[in-house]
C-alpha positions as CSV (number, residue, x, y, z in Angstrom):
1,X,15.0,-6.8,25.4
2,X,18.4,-5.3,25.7
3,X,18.9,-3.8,29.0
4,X,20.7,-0.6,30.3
5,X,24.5,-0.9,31.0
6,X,24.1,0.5,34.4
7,X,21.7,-2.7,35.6
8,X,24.9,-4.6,33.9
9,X,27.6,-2.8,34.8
10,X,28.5,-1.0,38.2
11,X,32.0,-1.0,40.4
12,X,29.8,-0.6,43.3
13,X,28.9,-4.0,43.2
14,X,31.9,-5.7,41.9
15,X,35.1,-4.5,39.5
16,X,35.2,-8.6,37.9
17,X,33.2,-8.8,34.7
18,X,33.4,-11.6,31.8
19,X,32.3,-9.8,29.0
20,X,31.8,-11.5,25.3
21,X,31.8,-10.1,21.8
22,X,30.6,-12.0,18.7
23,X,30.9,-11.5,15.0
24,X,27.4,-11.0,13.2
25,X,28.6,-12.0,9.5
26,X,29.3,-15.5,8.4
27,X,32.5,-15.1,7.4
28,X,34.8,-15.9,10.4
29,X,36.5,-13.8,12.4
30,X,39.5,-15.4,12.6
31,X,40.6,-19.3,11.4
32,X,39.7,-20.9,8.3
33,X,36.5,-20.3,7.0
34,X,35.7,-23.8,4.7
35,X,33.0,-22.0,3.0
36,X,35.0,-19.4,1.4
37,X,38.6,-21.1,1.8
38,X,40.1,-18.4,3.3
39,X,42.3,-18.2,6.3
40,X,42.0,-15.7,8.9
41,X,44.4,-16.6,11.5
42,X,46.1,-13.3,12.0
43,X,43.4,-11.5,13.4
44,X,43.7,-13.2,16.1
45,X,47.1,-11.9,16.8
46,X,44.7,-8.0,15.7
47,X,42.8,-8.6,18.6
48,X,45.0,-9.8,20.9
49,X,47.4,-6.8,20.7
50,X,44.9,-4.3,21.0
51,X,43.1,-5.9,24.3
52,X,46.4,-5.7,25.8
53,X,47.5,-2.4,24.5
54,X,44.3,-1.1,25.4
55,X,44.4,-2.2,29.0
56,X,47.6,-0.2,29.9
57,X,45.8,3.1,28.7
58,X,42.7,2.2,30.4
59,X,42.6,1.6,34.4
60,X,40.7,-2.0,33.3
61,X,43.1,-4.7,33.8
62,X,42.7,-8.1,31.9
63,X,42.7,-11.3,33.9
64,X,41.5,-13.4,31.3
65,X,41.1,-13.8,27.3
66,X,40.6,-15.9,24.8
67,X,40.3,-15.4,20.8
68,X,38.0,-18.0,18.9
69,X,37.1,-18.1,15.1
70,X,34.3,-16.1,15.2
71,X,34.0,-14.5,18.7
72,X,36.1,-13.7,22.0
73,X,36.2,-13.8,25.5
74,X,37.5,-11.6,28.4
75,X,37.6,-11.1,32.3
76,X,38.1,-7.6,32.7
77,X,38.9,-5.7,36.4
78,X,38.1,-2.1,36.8
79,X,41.0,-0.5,38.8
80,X,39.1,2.7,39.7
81,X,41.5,3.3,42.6
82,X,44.4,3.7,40.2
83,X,42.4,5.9,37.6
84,X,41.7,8.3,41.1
85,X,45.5,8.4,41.7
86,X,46.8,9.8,38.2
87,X,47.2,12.8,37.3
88,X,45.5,15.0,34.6
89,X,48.6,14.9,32.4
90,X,48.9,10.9,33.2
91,X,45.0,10.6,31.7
92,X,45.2,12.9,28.9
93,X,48.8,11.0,27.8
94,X,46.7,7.9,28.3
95,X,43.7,8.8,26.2
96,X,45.3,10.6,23.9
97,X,47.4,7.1,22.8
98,X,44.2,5.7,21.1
99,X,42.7,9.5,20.5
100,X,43.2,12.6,18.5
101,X,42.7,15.6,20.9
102,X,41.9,18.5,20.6
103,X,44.5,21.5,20.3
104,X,43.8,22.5,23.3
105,X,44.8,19.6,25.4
106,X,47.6,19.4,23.0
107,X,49.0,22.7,24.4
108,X,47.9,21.7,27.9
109,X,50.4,18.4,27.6
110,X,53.0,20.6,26.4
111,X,52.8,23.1,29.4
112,X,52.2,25.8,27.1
113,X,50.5,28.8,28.9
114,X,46.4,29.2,29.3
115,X,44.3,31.5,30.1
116,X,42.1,30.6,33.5
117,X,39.0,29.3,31.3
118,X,41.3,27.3,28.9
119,X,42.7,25.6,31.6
120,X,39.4,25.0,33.6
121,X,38.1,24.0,29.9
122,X,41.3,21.4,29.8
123,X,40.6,20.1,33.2
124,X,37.0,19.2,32.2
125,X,37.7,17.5,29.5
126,X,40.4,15.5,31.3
127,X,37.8,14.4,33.8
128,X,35.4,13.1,31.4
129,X,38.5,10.5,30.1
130,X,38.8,9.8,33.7
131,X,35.7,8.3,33.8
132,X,36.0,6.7,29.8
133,X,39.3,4.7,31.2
134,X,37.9,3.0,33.7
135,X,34.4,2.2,31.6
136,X,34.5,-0.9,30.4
137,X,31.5,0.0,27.5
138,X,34.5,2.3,26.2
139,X,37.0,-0.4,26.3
140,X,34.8,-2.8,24.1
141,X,34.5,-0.1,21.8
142,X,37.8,0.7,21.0
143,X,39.0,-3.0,20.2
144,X,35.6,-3.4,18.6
145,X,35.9,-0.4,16.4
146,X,39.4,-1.1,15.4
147,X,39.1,-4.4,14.7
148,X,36.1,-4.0,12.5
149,X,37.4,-1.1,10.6
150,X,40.7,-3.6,10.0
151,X,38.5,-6.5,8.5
152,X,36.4,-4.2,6.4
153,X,39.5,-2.7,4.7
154,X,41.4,-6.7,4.5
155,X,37.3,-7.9,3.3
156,X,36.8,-4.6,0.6
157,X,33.5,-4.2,2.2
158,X,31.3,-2.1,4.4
159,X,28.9,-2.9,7.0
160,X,28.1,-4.3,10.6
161,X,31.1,-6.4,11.7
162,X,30.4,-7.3,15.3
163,X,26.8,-7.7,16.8
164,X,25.1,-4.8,18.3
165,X,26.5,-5.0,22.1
166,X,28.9,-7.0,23.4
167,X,27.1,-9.4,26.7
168,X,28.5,-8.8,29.9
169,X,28.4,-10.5,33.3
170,X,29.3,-9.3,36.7
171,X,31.2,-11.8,38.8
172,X,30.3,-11.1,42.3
173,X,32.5,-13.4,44.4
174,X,36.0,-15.1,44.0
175,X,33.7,-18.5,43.1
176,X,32.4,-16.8,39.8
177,X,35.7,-15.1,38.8
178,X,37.7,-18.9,39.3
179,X,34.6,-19.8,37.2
180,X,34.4,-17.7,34.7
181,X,38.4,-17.6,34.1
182,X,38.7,-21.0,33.8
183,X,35.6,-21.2,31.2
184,X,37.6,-18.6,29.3
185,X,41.1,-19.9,29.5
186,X,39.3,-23.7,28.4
187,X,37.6,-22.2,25.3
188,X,39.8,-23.8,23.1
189,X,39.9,-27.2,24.9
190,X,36.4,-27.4,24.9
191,X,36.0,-26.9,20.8
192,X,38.4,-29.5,20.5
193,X,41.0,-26.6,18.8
194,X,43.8,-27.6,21.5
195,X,44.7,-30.5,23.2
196,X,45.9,-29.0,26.3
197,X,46.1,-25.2,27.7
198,X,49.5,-25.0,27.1
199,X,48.9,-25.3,24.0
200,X,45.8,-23.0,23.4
201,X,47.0,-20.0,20.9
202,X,45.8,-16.3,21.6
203,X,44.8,-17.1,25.5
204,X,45.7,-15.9,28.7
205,X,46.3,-19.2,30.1
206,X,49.0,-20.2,27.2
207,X,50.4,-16.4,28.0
208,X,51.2,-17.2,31.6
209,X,52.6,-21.0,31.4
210,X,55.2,-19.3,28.5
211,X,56.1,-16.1,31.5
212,X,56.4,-19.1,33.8
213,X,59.1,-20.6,31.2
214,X,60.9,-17.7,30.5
215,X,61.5,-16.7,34.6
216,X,59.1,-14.0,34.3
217,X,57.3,-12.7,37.3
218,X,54.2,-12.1,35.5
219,X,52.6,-11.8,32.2
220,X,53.2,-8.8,29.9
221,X,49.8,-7.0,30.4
222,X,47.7,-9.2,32.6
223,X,46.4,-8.7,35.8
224,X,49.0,-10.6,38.2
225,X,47.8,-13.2,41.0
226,X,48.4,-12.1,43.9
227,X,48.1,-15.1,46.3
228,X,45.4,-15.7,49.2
229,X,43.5,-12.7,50.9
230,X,45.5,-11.3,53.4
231,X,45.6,-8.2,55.2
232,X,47.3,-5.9,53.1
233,X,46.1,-7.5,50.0
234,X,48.4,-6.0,46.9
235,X,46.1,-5.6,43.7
236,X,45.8,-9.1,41.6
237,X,43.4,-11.6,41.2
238,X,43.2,-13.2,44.6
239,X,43.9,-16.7,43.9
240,X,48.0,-18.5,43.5
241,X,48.9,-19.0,40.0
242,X,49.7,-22.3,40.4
243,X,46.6,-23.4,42.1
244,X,44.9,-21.5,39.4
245,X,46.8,-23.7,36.4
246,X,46.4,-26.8,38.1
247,X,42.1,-26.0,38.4
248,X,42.4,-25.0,34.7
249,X,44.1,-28.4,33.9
250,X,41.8,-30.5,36.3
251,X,38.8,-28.9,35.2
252,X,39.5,-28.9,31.7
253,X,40.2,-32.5,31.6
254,X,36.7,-33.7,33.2
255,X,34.7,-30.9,30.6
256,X,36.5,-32.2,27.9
257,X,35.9,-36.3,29.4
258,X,32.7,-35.8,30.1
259,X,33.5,-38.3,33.0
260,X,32.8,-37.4,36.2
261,X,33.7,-40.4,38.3
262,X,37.2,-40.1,37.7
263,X,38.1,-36.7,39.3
264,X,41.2,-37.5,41.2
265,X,40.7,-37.4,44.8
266,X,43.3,-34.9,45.2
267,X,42.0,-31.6,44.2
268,X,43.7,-28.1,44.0
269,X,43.9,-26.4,46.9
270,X,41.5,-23.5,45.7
271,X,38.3,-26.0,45.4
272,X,38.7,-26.1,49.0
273,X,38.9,-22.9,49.6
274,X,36.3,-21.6,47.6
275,X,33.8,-23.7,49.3
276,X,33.3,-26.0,46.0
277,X,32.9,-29.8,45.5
278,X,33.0,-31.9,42.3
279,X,29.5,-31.7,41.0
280,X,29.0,-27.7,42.3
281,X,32.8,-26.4,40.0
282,X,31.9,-28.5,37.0
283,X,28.2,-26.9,36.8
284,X,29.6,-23.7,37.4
285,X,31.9,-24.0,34.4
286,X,30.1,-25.6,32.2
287,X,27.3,-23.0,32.7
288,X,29.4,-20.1,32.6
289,X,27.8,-18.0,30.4
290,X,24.0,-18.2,31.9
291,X,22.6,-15.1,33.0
292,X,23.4,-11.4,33.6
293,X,24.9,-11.6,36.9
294,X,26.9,-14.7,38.5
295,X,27.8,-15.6,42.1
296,X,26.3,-16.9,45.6
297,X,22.6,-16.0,46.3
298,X,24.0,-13.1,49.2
299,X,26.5,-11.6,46.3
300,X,23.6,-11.4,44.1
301,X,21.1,-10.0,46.5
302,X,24.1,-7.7,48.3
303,X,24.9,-6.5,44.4
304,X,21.3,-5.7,43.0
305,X,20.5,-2.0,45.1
306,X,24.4,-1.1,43.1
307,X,23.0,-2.4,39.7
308,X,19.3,-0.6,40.2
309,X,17.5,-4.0,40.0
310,X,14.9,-5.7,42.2
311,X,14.5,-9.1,40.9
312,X,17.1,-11.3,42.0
313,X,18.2,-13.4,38.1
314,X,21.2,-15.1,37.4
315,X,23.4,-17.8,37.7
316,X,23.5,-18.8,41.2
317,X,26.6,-20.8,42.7
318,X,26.9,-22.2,45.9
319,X,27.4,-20.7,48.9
320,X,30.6,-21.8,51.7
């Protein structure tokens, strides 16, 4: 039984979700489909663009994707503090980049002059895409959309593309957002489609090592790192970057092994910090996408009063 997006969804009990969407038809999304011997590679590159496009409209930043044949992954962060600072010009602009408006707003944006109800009218409005940019149900929908209404015109068909809702998890600690990210980011390593992450097409990881060539601070579009927490704590995913590539490559080398007994006794710093050993990070990843909600048994409890639920379901990781 599908259940509401408010028991799903909720800032209140954390802004970090992993959220995945899957194609319902048998031809693939993107790839070659041997079936039908046709290649759709290049949508990958679709749905890549519009996920990062999308996130500088929206106040949902993405800290992790990855594009497979015939579904994809993200971990999304809802900046609701930056939606609250922006003005009603700065969210109409915004919405208005994926949106036709109204005439109205139109004249509002161009400063022409309104009567007091037109503007009150304008304001209203505003304040309802104030709470759309920082949804993440209308963030689905608007690469969903697009990229369905793309394929049916390239496929000269009509029809369901995608399956009904997309499934989303919240990620209630800094253990299920490592977790989660790296399970994303190793996508293509795991279905034997890359060798290494460097060398996974259409992820986030690939995106970061190729800023880190090029002398870039950060990624184009994706949430930054932004080191330990600290007092003062700027906004990023709270984790180093390099400690985050180096658990990427360690982890994905004993999923993809299936060898346990030769983790290197050296781990990266973040294990340690996170309060993980061996056995705990690989179960964590290689369960990933079990249940509704994922962190520590106090996260989950702490979150469920936010998410109006009582029963206390999920995947549970170890606590410190």
């Amino acid at each position: 039984m599908a259940q509401a997006r408010s028991s799903l969804i909720s800032i209140d009990a954390t802004p970090y979700y992993h959220c995945v969407s899957r194609c319902v038809r048998r031809s693939f999304l993107c790839g070659h489909d041997e079936t039908t011997d046709k290649c759709y590679e290049h949508r990958r590159g679709w749905i890549e663009k519009r996920l990062l496009a999308l996130s500088q409209a929206f106040c949902i930043d993405v800290c992790a994707y990855a594009i497979m044949s015939n579904h994809y992954h993200v971990v999304l962060h809802i900046n609701a503090d930056e939606a609250k600072t922006l003005s009603p010009t700065d969210i109409a602009e915004r919405w208005l980049a994926f949106h036709q408006g109204p005439l109205l707003i139109q004249r509002f944006i161009r400063g022409d002059k309104l009567s007091e109800a037109e503007s009150e009218r304008c304001l209203a409005i505003i304040e309802v895409w104030r709470e759309r940019i920082t949804s993440i149900s209308w963030f689905m929908r608007l690469i969903n959309q697009h990229i369905a209404a793309e394929a049916n015109r390239e496929d000269k068909c009509t029809g369901h593309f995608w399956e009904g809702r997309f499934k989303s998890q919240a990620l209630l600690d800094e253990k299920a957002l490592a977790a989660a990210m790296a399970y994303v980011d190793l996508n293509p390593v795991r279905a034997a489609i890359a060798d290494t992450p460097e060398q996974s097409d259409h992820t986030s990881v690939k995106a970061r090592i190729e800023s880190i060539k090029n002398d870039e601070m950060t990624a184009p579009n994706l949430f930054p790192f932004a080191g330990n927490p600290r007092e003062e704590m700027p906004d990023g995913i709270p984790f180093r970057l390099m400690d985050y590539l180096e658990l990427v490559d360690w982890t994905g080398r004993q999923i993809r092994d299936d060898k346990r007994g030769y983790i290197s006794s050296t781990l990266p710093p973040i294990l340690s910090r996170l309060g993980f050993d061996k056995a705990d990070w690989l179960n964590a990843c290689t369960q990933a996408e079990r249940g509704r909600l994922v962190g520590s048994i106090q996260a989950i409890k702490a979150a469920l009063p936010h998410l109006n639920r009582k029963r206390i379901s999920g995947f549970r990781l170890p606590d410190s």
